[in-house]
C-alpha positions as CSV (number, residue, x, y, z in Angstrom):
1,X,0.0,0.0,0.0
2,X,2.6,2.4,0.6
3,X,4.3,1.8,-2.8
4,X,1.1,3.3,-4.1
5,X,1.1,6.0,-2.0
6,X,4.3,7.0,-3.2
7,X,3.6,6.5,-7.2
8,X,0.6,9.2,-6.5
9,X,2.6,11.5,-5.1
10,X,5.4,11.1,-7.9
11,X,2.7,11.7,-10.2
12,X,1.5,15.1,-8.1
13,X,4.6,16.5,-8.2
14,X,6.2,15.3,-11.5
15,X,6.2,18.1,-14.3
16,X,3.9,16.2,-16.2
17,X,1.0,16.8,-13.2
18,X,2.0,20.5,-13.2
19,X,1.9,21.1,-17.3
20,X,5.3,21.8,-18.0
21,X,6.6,19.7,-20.8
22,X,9.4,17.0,-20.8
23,X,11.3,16.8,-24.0
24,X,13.9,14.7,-25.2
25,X,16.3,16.1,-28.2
26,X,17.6,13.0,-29.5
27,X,20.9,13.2,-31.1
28,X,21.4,11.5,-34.3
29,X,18.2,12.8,-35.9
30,X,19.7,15.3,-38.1
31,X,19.1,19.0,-37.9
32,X,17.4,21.6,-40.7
33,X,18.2,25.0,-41.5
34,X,16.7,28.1,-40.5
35,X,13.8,29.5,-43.8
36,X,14.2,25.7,-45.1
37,X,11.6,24.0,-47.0
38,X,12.1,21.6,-43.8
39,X,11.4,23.9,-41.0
40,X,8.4,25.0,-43.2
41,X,6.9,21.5,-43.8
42,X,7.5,21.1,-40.1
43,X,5.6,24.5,-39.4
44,X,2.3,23.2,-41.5
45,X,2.7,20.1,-40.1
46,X,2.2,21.9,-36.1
47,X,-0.6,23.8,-37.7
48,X,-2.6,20.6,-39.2
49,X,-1.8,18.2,-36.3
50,X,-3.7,19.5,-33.4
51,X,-7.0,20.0,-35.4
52,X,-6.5,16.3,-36.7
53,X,-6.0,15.2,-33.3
54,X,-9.3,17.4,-32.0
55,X,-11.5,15.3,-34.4
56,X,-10.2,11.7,-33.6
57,X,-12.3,9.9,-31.2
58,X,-9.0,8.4,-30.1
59,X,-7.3,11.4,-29.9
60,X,-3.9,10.3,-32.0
61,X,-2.9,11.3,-35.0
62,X,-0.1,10.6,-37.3
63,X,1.3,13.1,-40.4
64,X,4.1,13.5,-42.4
65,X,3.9,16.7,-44.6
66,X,6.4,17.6,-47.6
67,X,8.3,14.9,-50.1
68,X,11.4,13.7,-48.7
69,X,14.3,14.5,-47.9
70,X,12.1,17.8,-46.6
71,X,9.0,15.6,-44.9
72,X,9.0,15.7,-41.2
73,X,6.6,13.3,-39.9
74,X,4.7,14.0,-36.6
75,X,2.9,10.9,-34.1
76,X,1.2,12.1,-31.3
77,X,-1.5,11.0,-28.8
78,X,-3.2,12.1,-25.8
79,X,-3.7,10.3,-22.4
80,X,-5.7,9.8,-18.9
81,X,-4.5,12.0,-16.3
82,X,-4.6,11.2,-12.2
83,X,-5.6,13.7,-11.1
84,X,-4.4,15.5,-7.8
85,X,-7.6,14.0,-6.0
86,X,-6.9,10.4,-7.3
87,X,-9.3,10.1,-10.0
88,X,-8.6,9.9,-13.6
89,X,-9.9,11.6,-16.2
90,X,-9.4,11.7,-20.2
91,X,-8.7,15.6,-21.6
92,X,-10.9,16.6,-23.9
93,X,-10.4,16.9,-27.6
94,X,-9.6,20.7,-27.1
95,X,-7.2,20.4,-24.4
96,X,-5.9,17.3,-26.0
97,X,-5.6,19.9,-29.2
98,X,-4.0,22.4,-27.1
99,X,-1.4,20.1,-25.4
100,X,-0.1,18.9,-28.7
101,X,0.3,22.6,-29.7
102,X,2.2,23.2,-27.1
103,X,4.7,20.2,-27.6
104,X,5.2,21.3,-31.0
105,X,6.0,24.9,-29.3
106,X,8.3,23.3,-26.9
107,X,10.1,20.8,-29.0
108,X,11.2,23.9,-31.0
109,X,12.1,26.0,-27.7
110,X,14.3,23.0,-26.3
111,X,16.0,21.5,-29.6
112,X,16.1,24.3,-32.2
113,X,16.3,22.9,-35.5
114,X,16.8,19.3,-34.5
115,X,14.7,16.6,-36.7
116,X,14.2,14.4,-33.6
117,X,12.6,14.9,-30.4
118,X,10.2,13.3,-27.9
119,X,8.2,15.7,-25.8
120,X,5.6,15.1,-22.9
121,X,3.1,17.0,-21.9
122,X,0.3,17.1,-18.9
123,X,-1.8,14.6,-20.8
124,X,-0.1,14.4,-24.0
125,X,3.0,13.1,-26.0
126,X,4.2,13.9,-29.3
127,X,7.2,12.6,-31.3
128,X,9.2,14.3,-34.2
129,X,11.5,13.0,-36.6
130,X,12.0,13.1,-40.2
131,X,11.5,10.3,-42.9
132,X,14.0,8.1,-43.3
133,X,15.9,7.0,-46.6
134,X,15.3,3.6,-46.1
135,X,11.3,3.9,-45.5
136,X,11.5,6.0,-48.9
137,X,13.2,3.7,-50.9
138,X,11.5,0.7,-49.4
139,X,14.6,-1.1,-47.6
140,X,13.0,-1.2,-44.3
């Protein structure tokens, strides 16, 4: 029983319960320049994937926007929360809409023009990268 007492108030205090976002630059993914077709494929693709992710009734959602080697694809989903009371609730299609906005924003903020980051939010997690050669040319 106390285990479980302590996971809760992990969860209460953990950035995720406060909504700050986690992110995770991951090296090796590349980077793009600044005014690249890239960075503007990437920029459409931030605009178009929190209204996609409104309308699912699952709340995930999965893009790539551009032709490679200038296609960043974005996967993102939203969660159930515990909340500070104990009980869990699922966010609503806007908040679930405004969270992934917000890990677009911060995945920019924390790894400027890196392809490749994973970013958590409150009740939300998004991953970037771009397309790979070998998924394009069908070797995976």
């Amino acid at each position: 029983m106390q285990q479980s007492w302590l996971f809760l108030l992990a969860v209460a205090v953990s950035p995720l319960a406060t909504g700050a976002y986690t992110v995770d630059c991951i090296d090796g993914g590349g980077t793009y320049k600044a005014n690249s077709t890239y960075e503007a494929n990437l920029r459409r693709l931030a605009a178009i994937v929190p209204a996609e992710i409104s309308s699912s009734n699952i709340l995930f959602a999965f893009r790539g926007v551009g032709s490679w080697p200038n296609r960043p694809r974005a996967a993102s989903h939203c969660y159930m929360i515990i909340n500070s009371n104990g009980t869990v609730s699922s966010p609503s299609a806007s908040s679930c809409a405004a969270c992934i906005a917000g890990a677009f924003r911060e995945a920019e903020r924390a790894c400027p023009y890196g392809k490749k980051a994973v970013v958590f939010g409150h009740s939300c997690r998004l991953s970037l990268a771009g397309f790979p050669s070998a998924v394009v040319f069908g070797m995976a």
